[in-house]
C-alpha distance (Angstrom), angle and dihedral (degrees) to the residues before:
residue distance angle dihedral
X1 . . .
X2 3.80 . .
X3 4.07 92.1 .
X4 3.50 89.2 52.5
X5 3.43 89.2 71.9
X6 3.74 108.4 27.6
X7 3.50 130.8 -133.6
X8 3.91 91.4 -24.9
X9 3.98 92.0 63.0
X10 3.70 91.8 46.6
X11 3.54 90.7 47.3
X12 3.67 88.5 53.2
X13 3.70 100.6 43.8
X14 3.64 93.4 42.9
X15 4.14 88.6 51.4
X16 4.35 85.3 47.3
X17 4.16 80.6 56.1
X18 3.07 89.8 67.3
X19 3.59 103.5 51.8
X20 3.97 99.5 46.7
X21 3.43 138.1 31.6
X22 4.00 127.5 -87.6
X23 4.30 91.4 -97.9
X24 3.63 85.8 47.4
X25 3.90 99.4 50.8
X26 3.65 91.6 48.2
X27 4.04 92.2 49.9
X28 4.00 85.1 57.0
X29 3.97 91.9 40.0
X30 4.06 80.3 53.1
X31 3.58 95.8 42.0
X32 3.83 92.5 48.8
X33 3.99 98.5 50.8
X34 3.98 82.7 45.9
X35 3.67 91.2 57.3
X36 3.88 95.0 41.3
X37 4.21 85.1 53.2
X38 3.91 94.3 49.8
X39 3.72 84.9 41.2
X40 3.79 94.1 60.0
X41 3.63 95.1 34.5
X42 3.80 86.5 65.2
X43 3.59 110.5 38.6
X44 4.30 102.4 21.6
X45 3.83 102.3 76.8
X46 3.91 118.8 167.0
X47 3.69 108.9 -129.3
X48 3.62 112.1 -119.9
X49 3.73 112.1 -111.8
X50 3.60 92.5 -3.6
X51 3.45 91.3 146.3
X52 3.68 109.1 28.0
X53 3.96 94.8 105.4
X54 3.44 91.1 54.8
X55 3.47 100.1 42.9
X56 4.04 115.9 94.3
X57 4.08 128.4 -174.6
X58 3.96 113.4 -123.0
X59 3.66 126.9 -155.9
X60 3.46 90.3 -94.6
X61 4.01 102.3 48.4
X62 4.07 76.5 48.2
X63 3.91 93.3 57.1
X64 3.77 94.4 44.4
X65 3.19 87.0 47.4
X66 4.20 98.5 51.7
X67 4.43 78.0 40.1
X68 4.36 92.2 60.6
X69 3.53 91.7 47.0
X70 3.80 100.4 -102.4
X71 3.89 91.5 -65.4
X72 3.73 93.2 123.7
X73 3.87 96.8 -139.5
């Protein structure tokens, strides 16, 4: 979590150190990458098909293609 944010979230962590005790920091270290995942599972959605104009099949991605069978996976 702290190179997520830089030098301001080690900063921060490392000052919470030394305030609690080692079980304790990791319980807010957990706690803290638990709300970052519920935060982006809420609010960062993937448009569907954003991309599909844009996106073009090579030769290659062809050949792998003709190599699985045609499944597409």
């Amino acid at each position: 979590m702290a190179g997520a944010y830089g030098n301001v979230g080690a900063v921060f962590y490392l000052f919470v150190l030394t305030f609690v005790t080692s079980k304790q920091f990791f319980f807010i270290i957990s706690a803290g990458a638990f709300i970052s995942f519920i935060f982006c599972l809420v609010f960062l959605k993937e448009p569907e098909g954003g991309y599909s104009e844009e996106y073009h099949l090579s030769s290659v991605d062809r050949e792998i293609e003709k190599e699985m069978g045609g499944l597409g996976h």
